[in-house]
C-alpha positions in Angstrom: -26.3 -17.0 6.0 -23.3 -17.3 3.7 -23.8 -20.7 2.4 -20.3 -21.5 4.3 -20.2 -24.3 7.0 -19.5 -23.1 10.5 -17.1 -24.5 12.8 -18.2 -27.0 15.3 -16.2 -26.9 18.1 -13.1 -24.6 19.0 -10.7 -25.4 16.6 -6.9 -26.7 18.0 -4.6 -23.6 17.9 -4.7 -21.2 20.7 -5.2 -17.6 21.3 -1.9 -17.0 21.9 -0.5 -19.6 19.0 -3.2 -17.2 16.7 -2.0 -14.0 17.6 1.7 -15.5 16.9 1.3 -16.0 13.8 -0.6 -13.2 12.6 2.6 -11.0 13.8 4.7 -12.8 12.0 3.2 -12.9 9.5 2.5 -9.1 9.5 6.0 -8.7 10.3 7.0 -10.3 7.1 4.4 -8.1 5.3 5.9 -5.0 7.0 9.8 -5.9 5.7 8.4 -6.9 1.8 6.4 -3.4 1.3 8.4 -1.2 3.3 10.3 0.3 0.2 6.8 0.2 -1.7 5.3 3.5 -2.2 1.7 4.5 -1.0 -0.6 5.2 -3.1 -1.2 8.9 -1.7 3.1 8.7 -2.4 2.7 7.5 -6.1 -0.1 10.3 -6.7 1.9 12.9 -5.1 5.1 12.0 -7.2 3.0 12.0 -10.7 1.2 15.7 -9.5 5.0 16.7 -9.0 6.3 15.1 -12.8 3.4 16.8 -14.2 3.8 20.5 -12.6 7.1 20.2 -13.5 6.0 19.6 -17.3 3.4 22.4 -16.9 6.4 25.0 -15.9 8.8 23.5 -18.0 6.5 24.2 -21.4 5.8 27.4 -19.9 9.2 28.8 -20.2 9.8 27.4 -23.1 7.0 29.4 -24.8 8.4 32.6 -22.9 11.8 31.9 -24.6 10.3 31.4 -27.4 8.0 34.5 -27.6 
């Protein structure tokens, strides 16, 4: 199918060993990106910057005018 080799027999960790692991590891994940913005965050932040842009030049050409 994929040109990989498939496993032969049922490998040595367990279930339970497997799902272990992957929570830890997860875990880990969680801690390293859990001051990371999203990226529906970072879009939301740069609509913000650039509405703010959009109102400041607006006054400025109604002080202006």
């Amino acid at each position: 199918m994929t040109g990989n080799e498939i496993l032969q027999n049922a490998g040595a960790i367990s279930h339970q060993t497997a799902l272990k692991k992957a929570n830890e590891e997860y875990e880990k994940f969680k801690e390293k990106t859990k001051n990371e913005l999203s990226n529906v965050e970072k879009h939301f932040v740069q609509q913000i910057e650039q509405t703010a842009k959009k109102i400041t030049k607006s006054k400025g050409k109604k002080d202006n005018g």
